[in-house]
C-alpha positions as CSV (number, residue, x, y, z in Angstrom):
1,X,8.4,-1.7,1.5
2,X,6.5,-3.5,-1.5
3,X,4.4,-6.0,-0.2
4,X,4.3,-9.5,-2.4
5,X,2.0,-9.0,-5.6
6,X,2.8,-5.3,-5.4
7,X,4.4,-3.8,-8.6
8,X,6.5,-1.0,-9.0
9,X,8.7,0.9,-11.6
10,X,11.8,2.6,-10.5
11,X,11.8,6.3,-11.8
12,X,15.7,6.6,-12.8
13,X,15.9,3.7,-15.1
14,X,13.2,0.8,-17.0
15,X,13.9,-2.0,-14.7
16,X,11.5,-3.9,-12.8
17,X,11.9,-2.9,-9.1
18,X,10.1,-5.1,-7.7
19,X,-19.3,7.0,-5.1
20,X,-21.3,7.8,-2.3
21,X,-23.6,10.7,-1.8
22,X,-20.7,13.0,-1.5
23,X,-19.3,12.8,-4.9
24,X,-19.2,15.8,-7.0
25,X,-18.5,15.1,-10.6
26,X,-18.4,17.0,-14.3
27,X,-20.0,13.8,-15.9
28,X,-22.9,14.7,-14.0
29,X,-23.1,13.5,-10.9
30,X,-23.7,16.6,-7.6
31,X,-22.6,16.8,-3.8
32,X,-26.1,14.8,-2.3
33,X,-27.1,12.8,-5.5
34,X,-29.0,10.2,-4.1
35,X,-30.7,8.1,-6.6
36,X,-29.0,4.2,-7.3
37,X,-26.6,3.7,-10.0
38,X,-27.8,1.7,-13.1
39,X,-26.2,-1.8,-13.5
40,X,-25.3,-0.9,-17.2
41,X,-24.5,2.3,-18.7
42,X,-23.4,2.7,-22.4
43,X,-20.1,3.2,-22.5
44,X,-17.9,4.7,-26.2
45,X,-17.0,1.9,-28.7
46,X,-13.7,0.6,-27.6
47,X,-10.7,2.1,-29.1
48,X,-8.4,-0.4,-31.6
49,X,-5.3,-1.5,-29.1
50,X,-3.1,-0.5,-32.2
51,X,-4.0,3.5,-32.1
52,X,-4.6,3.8,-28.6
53,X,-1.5,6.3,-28.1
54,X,-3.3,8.2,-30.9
55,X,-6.0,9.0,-28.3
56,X,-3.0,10.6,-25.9
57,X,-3.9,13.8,-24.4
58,X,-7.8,13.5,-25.3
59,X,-10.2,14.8,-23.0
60,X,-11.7,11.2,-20.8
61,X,-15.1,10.4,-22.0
62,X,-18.1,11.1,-20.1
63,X,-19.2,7.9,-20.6
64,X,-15.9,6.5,-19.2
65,X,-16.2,9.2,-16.7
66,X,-19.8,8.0,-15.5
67,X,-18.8,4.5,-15.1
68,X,-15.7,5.0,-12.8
69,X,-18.0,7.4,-10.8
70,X,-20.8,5.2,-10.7
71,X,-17.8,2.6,-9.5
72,X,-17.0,4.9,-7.0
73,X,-20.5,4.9,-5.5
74,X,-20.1,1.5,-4.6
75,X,-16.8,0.8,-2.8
76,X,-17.4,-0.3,0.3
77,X,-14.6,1.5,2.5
78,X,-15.6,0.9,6.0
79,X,-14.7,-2.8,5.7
80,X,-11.5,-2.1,3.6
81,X,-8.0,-2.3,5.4
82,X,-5.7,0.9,4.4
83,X,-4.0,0.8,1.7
84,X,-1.0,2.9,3.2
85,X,1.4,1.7,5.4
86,X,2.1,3.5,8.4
87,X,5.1,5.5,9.1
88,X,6.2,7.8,11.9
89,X,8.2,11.0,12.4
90,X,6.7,12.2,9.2
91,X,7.4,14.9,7.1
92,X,5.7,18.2,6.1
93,X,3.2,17.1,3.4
94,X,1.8,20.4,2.8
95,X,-1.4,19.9,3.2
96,X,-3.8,21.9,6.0
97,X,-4.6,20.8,9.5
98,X,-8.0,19.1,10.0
99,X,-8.1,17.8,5.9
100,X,-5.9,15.0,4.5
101,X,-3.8,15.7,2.0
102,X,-2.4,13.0,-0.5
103,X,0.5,13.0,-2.4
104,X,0.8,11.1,-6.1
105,X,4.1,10.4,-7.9
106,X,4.7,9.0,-10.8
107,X,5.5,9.4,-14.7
108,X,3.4,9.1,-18.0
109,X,5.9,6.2,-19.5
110,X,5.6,3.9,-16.0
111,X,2.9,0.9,-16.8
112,X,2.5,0.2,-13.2
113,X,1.6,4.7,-12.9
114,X,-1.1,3.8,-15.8
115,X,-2.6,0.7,-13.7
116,X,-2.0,2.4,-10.3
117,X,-3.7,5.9,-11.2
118,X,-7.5,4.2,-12.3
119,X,-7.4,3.3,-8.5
120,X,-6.4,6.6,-7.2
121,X,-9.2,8.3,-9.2
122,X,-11.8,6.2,-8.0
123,X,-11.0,6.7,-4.4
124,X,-10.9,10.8,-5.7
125,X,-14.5,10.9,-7.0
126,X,-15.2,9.3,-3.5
127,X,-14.7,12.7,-1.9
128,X,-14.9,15.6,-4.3
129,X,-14.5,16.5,-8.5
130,X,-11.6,16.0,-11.0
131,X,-11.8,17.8,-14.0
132,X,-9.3,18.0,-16.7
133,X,-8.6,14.5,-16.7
134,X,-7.0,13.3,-19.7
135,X,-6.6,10.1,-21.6
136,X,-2.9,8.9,-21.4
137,X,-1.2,5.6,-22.2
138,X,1.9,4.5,-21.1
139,X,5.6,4.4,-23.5
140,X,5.0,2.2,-26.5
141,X,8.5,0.7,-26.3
142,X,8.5,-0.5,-22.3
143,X,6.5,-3.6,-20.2
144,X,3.1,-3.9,-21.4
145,X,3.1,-0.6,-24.2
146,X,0.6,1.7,-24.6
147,X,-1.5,0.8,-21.1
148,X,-4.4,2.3,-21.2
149,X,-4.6,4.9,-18.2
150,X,-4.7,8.8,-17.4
151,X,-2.8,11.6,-16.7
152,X,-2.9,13.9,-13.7
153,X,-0.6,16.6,-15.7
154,X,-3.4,19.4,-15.7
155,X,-6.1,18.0,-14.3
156,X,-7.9,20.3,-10.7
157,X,-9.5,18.3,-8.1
158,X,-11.9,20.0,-5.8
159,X,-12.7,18.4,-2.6
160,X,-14.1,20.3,0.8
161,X,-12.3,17.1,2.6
162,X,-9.2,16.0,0.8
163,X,-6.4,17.9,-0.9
164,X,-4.5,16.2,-3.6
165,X,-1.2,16.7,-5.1
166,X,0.0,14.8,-8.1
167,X,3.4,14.9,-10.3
168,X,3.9,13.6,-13.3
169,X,7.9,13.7,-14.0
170,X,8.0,12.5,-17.3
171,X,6.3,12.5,-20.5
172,X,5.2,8.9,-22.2
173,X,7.5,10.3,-25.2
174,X,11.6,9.0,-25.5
175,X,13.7,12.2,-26.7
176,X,16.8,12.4,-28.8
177,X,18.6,11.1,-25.9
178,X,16.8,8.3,-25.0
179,X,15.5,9.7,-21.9
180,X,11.4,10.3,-21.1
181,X,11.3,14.3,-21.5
182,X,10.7,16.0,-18.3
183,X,7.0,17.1,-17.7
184,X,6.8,18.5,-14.2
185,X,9.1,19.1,-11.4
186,X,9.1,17.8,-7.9
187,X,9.1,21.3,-5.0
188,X,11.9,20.5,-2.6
189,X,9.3,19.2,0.3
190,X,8.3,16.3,-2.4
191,X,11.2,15.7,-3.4
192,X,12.5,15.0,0.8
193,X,9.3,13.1,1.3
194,X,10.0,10.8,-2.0
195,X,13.5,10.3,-0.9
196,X,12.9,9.7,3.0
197,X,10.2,7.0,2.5
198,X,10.8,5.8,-1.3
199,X,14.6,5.7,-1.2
200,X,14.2,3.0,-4.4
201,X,12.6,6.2,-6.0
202,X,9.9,3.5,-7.0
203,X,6.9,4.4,-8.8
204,X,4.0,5.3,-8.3
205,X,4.3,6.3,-5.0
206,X,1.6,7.7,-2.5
207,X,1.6,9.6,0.7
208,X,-1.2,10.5,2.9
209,X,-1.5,12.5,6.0
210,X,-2.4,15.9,7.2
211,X,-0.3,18.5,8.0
212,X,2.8,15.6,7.9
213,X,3.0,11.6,6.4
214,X,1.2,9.2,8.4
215,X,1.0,6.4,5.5
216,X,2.7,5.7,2.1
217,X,1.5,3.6,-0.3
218,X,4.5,2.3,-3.2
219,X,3.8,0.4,-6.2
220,X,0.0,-1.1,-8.0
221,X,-1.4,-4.1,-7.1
222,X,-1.2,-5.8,-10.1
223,X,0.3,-6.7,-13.3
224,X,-0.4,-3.9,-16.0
225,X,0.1,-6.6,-18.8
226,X,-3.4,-7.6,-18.1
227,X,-4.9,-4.6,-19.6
228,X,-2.7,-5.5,-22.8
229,X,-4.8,-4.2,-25.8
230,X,-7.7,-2.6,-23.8
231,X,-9.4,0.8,-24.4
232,X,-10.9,2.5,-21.9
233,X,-14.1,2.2,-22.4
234,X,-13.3,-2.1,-21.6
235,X,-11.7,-0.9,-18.8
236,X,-13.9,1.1,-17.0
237,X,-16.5,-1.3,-18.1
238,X,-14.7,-3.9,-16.1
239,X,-13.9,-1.5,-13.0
240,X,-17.8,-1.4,-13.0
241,X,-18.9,-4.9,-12.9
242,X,-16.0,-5.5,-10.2
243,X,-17.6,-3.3,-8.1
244,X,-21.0,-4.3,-8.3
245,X,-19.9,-7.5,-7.3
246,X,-20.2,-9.4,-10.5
247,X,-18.8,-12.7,-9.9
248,X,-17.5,-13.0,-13.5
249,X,-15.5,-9.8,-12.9
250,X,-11.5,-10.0,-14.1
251,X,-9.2,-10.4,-11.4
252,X,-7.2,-7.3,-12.4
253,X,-10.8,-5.0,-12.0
254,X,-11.6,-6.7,-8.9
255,X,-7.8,-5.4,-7.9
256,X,-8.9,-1.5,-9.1
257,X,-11.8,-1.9,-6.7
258,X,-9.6,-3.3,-3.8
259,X,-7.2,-0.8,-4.0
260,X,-9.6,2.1,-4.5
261,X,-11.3,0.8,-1.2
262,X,-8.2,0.7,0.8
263,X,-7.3,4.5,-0.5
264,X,-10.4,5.6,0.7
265,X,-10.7,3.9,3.7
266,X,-6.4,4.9,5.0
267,X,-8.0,9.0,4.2
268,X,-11.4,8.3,6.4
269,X,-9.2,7.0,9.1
270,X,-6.8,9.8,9.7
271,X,-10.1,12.3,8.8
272,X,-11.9,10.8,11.6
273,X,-14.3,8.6,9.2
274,X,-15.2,12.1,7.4
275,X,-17.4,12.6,5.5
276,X,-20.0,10.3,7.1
277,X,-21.1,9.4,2.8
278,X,-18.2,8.8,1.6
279,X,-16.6,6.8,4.8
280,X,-19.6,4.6,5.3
């Protein structure tokens, strides 16, 4: 189901498998805010690439925090294709009839999680608030070590038009056996939803739909050893200037902005291009 360029982790093992005016946000930013986004904000000094696990579990920055949100402001999701692909006979997703409801899956260690998950907040802050987001980087001793990234593991997102529903299985941390030490538990509904459209149990995987999955989305769009030695203040910097257009803009940030766009635009589809702010 991986489409070419599309990267993906498999969750058993370490081999390669493969905002608008409706944003409500902690770093300042209210439901109606209307006023333009700057072109620069002032962002923390980046962190040295050689303690950024140190950082693990630290709440985000505001000023990291503003910059994705101003990001956010600016995707253009009405001339995005969806990001999801389309499936049918879908399964209970849990969520509520008449609100999408999407699903994240993925795993602290998994570099393509830690590239994937800057997309999937972006396209959040489109609709509604995340708090508790913490810094994360992914396992020092895998594909790109210590990505820069987050961690949905405690975080609450509050949105009157989307739900969302992440698990992170597994810590960034090897134990005495060599395994990644469990952090959360899939219910038995994820788990049949994983297994019936991600039978690779690749990650990250996403579903979207409302009461059932319409669309899954498997694997990031790009290679995480891009962001090699990158805090995050650089890369939320660079998720910025991507999506104010700035031609000089890296690839991989340009790739963020993409992906966030065609998030946003697969949940205003099946809403019904709801709400009008965030959809336009």
């Amino acid at each position: 189901m991986n489409k070419p360029g599309v990267f993906a982790r498999h969750a058993r093992c370490v081999a390669i498998a493969g905002v608008a005016a409706a944003v409500a946000f902690s770093a300042g930013f209210a439901v109606g805010e209307a006023q333009a986004p700057p072109r620069y904000v002032t962002l923390a000094a980046p962190v040295p690439a050689a303690s950024l696990a140190a950082w693990d579990g630290r709440p985000a920055p505001p000023e990291v925090l503003r910059a994705l949100a101003l990001a956010a402001r600016l995707l253009r999701p009405a001339s995005a294709p969806s990001a999801f692909s389309p499936v049918r006979g879908g399964l209970a997703l849990g969520g509520r009839a008449g609100r999408p409801s999407v699903m994240f899956i993925g795993a602290e260690y998994c570099p393509y999680c830690a590239v994937e998950r800057w997309a999937v907040v972006l396209a959040l802050m489109r609709f509604g608030r995340l708090d508790g987001l913490r810094l994360m980087t992914s396992s020092a001793s895998d594909l790109a070590p210590n990505t820069a990234t987050f961690t949905f593991a405690g975080a609450r997102y509050q949105s009157p038009y989307v739900a969302f529903d992440a698990v992170e299985m597994t810590t960034n941390r090897l134990g005495p056996s060599g395994a990644y030490a469990p952090l959360q538990s899939l219910t038995a509904g994820e788990e049949a939803v994983f297994r019936r459209y991600d039978p690779g149990q690749a990650i990250p995987f996403l579903a979207m739909g409302e009461a059932r999955v319409t669309g899954v989305l498997i694997g990031a769009p790009y290679d995480p050893a891009a962001l090699a030695g990158m805090g995050w203040g650089e890369v939320s910097r660079a998720v910025l200037a991507a999506a104010e257009g700035d031609r000089s803009a890296a690839p991989w940030a340009s790739a963020i902005v993409s992906q966030a766009g065609g998030i946003v635009a697969g949940i205003c589809r099946a809403d019904g291009g709801r709400p009008r702010e965030a959809c336009g």
